[in-house]
N, CA, C and O atoms as a Maestro MAE file, in Angstrom:
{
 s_m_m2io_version
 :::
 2.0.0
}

f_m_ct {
 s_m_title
 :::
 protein
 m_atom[304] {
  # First column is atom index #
  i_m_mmod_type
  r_m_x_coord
  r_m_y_coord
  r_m_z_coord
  i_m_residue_number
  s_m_chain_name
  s_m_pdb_residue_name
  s_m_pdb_atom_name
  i_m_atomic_number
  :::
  1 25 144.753 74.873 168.494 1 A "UNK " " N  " 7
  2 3 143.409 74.808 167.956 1 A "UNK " " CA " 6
  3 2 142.653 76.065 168.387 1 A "UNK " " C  " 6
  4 15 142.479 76.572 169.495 1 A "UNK " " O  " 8
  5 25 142.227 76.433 167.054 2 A "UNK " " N  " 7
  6 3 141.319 77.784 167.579 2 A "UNK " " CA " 6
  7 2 139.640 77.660 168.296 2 A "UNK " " C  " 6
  8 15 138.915 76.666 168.334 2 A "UNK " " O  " 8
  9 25 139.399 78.937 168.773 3 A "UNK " " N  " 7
  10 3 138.180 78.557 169.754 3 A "UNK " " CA " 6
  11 2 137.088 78.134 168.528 3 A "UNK " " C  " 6
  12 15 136.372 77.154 168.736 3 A "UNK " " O  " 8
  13 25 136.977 78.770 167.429 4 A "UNK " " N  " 7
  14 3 135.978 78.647 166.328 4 A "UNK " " CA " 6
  15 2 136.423 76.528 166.043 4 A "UNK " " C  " 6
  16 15 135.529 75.699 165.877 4 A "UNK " " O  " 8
  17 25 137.566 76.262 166.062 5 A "UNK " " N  " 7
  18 3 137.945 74.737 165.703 5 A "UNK " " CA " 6
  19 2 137.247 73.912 166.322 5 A "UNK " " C  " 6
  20 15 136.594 73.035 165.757 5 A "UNK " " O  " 8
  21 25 137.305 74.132 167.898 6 A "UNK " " N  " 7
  22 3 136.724 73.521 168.998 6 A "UNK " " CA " 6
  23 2 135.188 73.837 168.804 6 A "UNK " " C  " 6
  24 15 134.306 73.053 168.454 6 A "UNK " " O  " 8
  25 25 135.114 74.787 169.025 7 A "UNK " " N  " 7
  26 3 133.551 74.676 168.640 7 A "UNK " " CA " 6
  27 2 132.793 74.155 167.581 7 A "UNK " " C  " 6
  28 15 131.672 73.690 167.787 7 A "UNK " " O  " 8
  29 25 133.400 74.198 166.251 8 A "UNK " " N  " 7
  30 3 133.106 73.533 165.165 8 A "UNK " " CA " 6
  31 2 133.066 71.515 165.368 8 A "UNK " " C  " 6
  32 15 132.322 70.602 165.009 8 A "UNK " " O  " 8
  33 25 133.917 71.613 165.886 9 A "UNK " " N  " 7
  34 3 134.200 70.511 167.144 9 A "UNK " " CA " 6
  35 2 132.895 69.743 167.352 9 A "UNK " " C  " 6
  36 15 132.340 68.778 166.828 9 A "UNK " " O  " 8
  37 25 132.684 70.481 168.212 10 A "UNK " " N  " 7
  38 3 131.815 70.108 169.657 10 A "UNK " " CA " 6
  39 2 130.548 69.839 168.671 10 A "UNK " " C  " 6
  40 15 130.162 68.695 168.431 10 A "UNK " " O  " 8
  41 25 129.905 71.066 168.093 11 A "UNK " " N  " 7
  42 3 128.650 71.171 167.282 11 A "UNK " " CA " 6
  43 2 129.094 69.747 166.053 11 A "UNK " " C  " 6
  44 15 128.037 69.154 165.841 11 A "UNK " " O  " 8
  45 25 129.922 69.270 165.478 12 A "UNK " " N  " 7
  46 3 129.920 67.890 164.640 12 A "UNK " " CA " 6
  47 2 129.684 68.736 163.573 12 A "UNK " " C  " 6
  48 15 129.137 68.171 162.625 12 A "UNK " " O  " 8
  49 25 130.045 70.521 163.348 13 A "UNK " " N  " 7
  50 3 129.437 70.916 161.907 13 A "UNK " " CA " 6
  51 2 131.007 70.881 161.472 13 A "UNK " " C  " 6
  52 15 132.062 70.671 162.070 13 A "UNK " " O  " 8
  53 25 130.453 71.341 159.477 14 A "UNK " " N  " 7
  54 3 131.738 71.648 158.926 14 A "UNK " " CA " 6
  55 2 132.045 72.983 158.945 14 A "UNK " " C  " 6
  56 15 131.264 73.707 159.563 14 A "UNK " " O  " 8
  57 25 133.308 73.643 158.240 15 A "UNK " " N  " 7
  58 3 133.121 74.703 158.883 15 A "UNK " " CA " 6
  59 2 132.248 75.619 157.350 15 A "UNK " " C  " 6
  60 15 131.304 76.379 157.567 15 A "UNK " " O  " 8
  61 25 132.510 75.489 156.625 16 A "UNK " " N  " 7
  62 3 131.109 76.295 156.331 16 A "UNK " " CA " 6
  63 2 130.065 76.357 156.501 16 A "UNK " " C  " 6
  64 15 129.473 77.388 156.181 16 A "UNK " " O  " 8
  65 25 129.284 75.121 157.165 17 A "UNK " " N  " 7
  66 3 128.080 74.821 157.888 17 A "UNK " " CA " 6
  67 2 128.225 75.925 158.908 17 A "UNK " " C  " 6
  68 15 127.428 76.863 158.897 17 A "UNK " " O  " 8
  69 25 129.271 75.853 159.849 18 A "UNK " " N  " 7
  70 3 129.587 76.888 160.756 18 A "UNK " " CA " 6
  71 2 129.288 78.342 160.666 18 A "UNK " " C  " 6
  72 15 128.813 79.078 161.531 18 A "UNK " " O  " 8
  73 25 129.724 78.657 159.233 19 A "UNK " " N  " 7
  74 3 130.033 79.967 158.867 19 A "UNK " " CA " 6
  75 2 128.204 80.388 158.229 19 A "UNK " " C  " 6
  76 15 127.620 81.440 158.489 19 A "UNK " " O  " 8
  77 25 127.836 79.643 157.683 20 A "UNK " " N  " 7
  78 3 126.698 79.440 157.250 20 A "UNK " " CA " 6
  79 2 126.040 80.198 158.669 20 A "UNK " " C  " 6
  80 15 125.738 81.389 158.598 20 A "UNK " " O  " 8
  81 25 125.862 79.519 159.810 21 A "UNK " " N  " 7
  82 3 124.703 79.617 160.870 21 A "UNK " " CA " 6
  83 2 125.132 81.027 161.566 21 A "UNK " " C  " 6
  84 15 124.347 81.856 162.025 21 A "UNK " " O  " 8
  85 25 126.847 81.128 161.538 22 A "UNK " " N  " 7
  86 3 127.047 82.679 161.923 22 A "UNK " " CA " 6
  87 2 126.650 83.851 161.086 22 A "UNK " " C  " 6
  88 15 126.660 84.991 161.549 22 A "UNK " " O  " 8
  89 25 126.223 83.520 159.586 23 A "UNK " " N  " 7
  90 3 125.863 84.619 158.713 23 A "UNK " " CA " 6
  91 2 124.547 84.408 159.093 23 A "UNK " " C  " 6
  92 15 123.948 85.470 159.261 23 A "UNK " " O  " 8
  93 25 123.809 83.294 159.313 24 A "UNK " " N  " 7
  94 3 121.717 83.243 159.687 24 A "UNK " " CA " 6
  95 2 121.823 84.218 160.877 24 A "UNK " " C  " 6
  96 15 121.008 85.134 160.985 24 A "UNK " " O  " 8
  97 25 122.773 84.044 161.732 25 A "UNK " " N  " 7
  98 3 122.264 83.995 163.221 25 A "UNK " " CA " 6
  99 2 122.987 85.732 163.638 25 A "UNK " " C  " 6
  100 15 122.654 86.143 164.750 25 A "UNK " " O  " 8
  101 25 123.556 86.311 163.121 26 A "UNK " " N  " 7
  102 3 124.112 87.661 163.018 26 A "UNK " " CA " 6
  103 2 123.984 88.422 164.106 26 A "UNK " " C  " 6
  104 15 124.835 89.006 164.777 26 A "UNK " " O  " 8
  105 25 122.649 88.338 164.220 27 A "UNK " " N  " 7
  106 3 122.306 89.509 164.721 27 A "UNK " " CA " 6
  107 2 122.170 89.052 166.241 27 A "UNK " " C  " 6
  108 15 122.266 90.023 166.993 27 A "UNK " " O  " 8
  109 25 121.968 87.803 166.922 28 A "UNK " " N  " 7
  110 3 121.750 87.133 167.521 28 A "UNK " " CA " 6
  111 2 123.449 86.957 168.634 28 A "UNK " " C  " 6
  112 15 123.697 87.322 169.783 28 A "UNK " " O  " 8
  113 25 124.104 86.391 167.809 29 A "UNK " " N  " 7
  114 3 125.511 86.825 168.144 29 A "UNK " " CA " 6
  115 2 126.009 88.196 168.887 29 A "UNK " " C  " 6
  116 15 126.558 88.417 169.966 29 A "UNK " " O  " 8
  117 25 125.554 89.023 167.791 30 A "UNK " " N  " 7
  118 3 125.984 90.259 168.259 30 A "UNK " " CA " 6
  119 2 125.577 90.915 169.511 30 A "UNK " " C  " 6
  120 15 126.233 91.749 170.135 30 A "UNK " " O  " 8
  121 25 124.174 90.342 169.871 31 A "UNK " " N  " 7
  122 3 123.004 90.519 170.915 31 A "UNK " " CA " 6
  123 2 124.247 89.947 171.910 31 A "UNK " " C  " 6
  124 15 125.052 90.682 172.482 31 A "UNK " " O  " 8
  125 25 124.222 88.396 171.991 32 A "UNK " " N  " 7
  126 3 124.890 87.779 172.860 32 A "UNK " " CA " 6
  127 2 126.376 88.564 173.418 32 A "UNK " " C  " 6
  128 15 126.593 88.733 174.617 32 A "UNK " " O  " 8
  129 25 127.409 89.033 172.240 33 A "UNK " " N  " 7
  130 3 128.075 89.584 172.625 33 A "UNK " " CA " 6
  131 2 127.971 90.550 173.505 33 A "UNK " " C  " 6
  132 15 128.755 90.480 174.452 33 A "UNK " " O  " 8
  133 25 126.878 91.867 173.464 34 A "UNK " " N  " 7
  134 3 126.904 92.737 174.101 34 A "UNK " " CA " 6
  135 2 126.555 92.694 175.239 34 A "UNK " " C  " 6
  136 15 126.913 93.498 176.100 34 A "UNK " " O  " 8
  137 25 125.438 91.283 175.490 35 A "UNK " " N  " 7
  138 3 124.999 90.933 176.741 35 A "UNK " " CA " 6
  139 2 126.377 90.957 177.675 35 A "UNK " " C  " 6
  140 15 126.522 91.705 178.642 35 A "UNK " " O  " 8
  141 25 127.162 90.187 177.297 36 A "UNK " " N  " 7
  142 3 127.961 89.747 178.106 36 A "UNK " " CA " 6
  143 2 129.134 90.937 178.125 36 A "UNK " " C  " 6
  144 15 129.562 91.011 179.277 36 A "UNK " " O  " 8
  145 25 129.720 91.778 177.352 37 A "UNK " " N  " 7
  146 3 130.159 92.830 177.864 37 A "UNK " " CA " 6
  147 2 129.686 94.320 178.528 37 A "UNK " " C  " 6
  148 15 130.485 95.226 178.762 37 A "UNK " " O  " 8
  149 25 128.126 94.398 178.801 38 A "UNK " " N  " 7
  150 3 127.264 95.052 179.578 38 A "UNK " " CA " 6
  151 2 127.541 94.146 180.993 38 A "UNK " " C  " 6
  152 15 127.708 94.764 182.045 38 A "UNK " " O  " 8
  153 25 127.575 93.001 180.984 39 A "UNK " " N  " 7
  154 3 127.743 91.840 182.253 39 A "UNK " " CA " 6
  155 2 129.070 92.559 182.802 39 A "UNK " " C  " 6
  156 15 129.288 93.203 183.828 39 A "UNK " " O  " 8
  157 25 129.795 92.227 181.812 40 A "UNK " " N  " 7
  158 3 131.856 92.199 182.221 40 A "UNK " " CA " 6
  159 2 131.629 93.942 182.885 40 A "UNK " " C  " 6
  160 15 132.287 94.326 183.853 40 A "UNK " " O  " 8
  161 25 130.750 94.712 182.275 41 A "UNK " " N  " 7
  162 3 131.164 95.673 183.048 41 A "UNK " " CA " 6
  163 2 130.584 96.324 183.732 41 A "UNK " " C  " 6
  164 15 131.003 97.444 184.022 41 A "UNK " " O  " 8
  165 25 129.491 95.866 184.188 42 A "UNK " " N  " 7
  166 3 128.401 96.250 185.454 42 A "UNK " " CA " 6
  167 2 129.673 95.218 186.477 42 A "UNK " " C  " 6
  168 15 130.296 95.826 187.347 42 A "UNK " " O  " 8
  169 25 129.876 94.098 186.324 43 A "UNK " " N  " 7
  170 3 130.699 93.146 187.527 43 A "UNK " " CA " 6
  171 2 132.091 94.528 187.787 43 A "UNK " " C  " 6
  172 15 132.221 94.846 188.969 43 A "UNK " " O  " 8
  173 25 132.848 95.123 186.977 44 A "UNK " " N  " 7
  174 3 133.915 95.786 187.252 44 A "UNK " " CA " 6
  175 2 133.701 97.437 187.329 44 A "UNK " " C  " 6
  176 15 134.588 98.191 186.929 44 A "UNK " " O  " 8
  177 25 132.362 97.963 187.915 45 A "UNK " " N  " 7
  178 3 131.831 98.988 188.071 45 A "UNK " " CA " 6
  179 2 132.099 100.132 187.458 45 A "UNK " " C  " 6
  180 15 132.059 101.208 188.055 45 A "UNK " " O  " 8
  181 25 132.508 99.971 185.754 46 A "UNK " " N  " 7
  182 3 132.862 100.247 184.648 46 A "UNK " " CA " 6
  183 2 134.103 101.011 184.680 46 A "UNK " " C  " 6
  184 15 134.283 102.162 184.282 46 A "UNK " " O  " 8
  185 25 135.051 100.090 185.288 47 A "UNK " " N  " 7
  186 3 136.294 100.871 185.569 47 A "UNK " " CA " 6
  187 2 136.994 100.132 184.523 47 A "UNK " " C  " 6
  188 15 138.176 100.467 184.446 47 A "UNK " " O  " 8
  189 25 136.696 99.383 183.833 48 A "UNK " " N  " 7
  190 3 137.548 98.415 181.790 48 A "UNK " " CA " 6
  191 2 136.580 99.128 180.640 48 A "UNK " " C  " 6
  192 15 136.705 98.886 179.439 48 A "UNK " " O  " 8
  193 25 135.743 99.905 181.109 49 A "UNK " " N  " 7
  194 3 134.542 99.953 179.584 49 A "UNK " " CA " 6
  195 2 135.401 99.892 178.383 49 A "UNK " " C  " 6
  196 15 135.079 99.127 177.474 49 A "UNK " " O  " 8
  197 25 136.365 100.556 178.297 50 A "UNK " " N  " 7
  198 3 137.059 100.748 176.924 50 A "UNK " " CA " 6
  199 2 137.856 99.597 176.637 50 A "UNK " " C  " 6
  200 15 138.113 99.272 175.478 50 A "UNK " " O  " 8
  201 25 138.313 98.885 177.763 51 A "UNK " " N  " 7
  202 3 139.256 97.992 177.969 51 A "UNK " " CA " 6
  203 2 137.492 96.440 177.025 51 A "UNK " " C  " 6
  204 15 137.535 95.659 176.075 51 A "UNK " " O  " 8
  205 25 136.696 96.697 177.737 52 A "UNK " " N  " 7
  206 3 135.909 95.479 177.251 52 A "UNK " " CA " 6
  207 2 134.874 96.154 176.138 52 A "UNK " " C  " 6
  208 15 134.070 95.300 175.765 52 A "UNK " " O  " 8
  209 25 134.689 97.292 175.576 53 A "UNK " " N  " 7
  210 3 134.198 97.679 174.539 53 A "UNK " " CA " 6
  211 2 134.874 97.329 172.915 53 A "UNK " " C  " 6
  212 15 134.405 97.101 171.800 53 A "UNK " " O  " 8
  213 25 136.179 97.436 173.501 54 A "UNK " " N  " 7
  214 3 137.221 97.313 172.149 54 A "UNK " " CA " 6
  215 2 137.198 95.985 171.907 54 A "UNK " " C  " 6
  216 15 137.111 95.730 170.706 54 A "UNK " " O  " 8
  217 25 137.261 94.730 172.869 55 A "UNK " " N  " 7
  218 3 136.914 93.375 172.826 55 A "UNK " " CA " 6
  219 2 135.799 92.946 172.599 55 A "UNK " " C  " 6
  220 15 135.733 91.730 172.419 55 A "UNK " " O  " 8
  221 25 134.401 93.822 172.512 56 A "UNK " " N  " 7
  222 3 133.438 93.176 172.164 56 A "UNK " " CA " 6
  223 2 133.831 93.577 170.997 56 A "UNK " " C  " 6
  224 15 134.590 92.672 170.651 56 A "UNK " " O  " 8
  225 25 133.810 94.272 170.243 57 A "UNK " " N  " 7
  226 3 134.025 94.861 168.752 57 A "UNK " " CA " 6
  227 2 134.897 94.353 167.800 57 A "UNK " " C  " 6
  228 15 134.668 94.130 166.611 57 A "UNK " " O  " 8
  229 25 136.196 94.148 168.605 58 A "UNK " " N  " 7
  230 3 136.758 93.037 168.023 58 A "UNK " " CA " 6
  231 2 135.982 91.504 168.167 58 A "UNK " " C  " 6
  232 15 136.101 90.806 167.160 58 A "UNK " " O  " 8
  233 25 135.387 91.045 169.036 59 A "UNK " " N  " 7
  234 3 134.506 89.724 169.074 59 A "UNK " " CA " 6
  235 2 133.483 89.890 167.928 59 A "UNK " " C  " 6
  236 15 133.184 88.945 167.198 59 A "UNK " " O  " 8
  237 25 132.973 91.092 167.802 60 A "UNK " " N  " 7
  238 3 132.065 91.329 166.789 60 A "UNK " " CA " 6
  239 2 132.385 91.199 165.396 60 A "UNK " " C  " 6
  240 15 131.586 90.824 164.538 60 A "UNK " " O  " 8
  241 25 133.733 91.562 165.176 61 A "UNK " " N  " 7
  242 3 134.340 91.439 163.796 61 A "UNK " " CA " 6
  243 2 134.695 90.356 163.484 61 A "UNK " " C  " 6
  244 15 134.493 89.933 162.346 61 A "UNK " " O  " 8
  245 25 135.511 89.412 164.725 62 A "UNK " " N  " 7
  246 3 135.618 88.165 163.974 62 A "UNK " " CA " 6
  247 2 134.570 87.136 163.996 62 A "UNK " " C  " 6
  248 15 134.614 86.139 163.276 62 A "UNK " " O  " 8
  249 25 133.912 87.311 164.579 63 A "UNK " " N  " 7
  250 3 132.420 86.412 163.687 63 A "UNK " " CA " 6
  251 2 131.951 86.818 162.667 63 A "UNK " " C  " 6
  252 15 131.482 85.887 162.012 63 A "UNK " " O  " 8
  253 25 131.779 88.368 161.908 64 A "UNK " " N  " 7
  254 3 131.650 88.813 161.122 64 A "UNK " " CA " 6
  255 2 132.367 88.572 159.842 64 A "UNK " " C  " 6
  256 15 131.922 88.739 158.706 64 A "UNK " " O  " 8
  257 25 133.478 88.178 160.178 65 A "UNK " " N  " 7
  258 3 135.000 87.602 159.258 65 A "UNK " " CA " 6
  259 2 134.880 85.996 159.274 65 A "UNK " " C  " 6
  260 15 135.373 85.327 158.366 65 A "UNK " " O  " 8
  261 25 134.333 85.535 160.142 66 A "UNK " " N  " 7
  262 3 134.218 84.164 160.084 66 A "UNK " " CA " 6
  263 2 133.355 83.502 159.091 66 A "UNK " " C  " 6
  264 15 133.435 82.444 158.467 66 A "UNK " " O  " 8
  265 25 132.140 84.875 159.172 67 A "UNK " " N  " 7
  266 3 130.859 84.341 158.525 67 A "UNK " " CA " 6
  267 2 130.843 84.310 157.419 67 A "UNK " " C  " 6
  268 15 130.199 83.447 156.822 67 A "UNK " " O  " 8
  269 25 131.620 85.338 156.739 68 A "UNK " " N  " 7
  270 3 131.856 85.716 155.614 68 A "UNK " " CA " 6
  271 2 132.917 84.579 154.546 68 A "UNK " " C  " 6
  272 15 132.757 84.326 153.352 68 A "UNK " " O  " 8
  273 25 134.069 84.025 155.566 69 A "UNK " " N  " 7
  274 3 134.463 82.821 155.107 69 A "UNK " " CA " 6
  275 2 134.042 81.604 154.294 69 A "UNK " " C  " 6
  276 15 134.744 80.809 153.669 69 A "UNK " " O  " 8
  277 25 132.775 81.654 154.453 70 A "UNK " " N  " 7
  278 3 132.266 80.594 153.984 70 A "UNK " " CA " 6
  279 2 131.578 80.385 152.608 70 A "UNK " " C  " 6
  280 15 131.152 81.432 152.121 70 A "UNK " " O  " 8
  281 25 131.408 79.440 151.994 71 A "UNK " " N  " 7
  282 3 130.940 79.667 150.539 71 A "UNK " " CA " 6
  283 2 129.684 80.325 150.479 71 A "UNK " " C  " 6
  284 15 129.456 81.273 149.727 71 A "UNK " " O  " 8
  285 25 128.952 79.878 151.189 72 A "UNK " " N  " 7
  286 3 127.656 80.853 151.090 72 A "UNK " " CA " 6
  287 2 126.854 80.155 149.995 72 A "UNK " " C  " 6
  288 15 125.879 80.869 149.758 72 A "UNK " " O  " 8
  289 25 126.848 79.141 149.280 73 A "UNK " " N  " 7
  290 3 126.218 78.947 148.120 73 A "UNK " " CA " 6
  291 2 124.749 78.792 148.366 73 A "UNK " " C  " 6
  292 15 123.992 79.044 147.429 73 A "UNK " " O  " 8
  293 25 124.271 78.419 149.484 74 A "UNK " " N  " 7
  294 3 123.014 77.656 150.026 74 A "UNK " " CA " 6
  295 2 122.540 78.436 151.070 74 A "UNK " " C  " 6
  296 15 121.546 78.096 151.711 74 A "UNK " " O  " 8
  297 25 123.394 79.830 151.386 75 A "UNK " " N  " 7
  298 3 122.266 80.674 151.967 75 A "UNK " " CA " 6
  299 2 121.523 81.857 151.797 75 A "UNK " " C  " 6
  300 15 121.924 82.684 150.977 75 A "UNK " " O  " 8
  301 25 120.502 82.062 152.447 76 A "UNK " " N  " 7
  302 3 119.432 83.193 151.768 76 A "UNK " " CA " 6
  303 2 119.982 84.336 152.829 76 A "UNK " " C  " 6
  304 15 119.519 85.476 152.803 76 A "UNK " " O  " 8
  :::
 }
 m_bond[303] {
  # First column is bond index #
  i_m_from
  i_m_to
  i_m_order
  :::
  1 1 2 1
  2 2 3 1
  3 3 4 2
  4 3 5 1
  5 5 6 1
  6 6 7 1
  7 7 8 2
  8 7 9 1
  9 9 10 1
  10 10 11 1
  11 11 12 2
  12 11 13 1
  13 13 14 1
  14 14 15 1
  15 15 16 2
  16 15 17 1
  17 17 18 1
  18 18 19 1
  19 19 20 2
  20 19 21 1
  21 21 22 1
  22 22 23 1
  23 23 24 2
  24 23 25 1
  25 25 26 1
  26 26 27 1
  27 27 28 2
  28 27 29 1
  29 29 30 1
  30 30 31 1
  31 31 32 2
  32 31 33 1
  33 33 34 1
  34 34 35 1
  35 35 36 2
  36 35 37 1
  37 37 38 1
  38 38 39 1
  39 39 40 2
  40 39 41 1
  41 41 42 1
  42 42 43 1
  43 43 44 2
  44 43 45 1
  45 45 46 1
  46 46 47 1
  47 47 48 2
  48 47 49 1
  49 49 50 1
  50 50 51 1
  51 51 52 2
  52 51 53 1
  53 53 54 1
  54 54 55 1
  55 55 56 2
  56 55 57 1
  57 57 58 1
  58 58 59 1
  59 59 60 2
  60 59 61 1
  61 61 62 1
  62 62 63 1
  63 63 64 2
  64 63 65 1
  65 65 66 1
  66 66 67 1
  67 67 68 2
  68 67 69 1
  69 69 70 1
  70 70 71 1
  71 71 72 2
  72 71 73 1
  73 73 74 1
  74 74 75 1
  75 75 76 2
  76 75 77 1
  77 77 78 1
  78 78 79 1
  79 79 80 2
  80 79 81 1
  81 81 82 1
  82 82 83 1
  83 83 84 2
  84 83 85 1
  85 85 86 1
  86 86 87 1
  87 87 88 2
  88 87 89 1
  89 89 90 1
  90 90 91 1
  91 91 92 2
  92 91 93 1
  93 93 94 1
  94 94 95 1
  95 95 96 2
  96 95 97 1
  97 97 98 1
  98 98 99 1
  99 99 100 2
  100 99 101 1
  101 101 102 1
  102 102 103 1
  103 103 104 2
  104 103 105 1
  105 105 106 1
  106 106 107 1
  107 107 108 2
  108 107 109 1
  109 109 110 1
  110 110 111 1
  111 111 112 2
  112 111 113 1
  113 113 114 1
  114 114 115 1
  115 115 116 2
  116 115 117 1
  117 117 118 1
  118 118 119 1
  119 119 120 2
  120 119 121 1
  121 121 122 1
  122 122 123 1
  123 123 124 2
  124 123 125 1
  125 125 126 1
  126 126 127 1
  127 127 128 2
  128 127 129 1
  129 129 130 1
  130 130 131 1
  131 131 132 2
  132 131 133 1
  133 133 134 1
  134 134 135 1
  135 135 136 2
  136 135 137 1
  137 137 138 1
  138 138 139 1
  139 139 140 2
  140 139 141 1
  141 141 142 1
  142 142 143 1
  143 143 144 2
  144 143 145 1
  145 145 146 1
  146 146 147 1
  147 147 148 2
  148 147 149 1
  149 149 150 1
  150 150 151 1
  151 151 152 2
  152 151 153 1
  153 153 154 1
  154 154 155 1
  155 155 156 2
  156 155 157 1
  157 157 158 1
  158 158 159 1
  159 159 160 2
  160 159 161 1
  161 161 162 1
  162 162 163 1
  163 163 164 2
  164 163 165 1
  165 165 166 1
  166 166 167 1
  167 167 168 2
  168 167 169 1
  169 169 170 1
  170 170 171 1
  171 171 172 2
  172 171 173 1
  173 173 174 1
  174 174 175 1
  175 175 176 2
  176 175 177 1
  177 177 178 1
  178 178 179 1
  179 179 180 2
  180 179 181 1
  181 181 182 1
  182 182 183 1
  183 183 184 2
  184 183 185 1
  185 185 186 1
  186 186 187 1
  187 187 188 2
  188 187 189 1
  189 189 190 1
  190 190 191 1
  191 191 192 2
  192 191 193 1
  193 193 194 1
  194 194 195 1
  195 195 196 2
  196 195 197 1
  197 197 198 1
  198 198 199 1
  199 199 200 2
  200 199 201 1
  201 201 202 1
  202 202 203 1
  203 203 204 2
  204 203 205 1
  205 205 206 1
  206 206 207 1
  207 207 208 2
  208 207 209 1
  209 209 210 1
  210 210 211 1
  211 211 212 2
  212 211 213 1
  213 213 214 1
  214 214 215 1
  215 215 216 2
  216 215 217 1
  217 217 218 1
  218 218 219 1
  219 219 220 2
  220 219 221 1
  221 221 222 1
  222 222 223 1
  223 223 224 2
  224 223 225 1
  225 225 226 1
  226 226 227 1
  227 227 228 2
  228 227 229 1
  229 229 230 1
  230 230 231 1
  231 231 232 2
  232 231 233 1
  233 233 234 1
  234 234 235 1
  235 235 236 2
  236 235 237 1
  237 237 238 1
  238 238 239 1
  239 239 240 2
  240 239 241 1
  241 241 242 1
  242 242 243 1
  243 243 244 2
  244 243 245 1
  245 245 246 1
  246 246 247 1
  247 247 248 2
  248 247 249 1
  249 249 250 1
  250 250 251 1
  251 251 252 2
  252 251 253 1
  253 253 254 1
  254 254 255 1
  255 255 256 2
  256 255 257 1
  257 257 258 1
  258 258 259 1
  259 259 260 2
  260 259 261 1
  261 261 262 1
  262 262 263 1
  263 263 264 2
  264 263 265 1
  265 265 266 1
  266 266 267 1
  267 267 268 2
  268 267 269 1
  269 269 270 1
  270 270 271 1
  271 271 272 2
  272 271 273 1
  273 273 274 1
  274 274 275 1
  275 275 276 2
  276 275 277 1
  277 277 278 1
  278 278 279 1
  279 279 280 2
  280 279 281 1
  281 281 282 1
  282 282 283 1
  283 283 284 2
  284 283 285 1
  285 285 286 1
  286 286 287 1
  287 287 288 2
  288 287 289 1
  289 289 290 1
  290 290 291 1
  291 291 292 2
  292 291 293 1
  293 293 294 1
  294 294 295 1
  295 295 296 2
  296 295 297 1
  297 297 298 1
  298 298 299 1
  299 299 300 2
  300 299 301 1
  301 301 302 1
  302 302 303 1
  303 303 304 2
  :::
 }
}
């Protein structure tokens, strides 16, 4: 089970409901992502930057790919 399954999961949405709130919430995500790889690499005194830059970016794309999944019929 993928992490997007479980989470779809947990939240009781479907998954285009899912995909739906990752296309509203975009930018928000992306925020979150970077928070936390600015975190990952202030903690490892930026001795991974590239090692956790390439993983946020890839984290960035597949929500971006996720969001896009979805029918979209019902959002603005």
């Amino acid at each position: 089970m993928s992490f997007m399954d479980t989470l779809k999961g947990k939240l009781g949405m479907s998954k285009d409901k899912a995909a739906d709130t990752a296309r509203e919430h975009d930018d928000q995500i992306d925020s979150g992502i970077d928070r936390g790889a600015q975190s990952a690499d202030s903690k490892t005194g930026g001795k991974h930057s590239d090692q956790i830059d390439s993983g946020a970016d890839k984290a960035k794309g597949s929500m971006d790919d996720f969001g896009n999944q979805g029918g979209g019929e019902g959002s603005s």
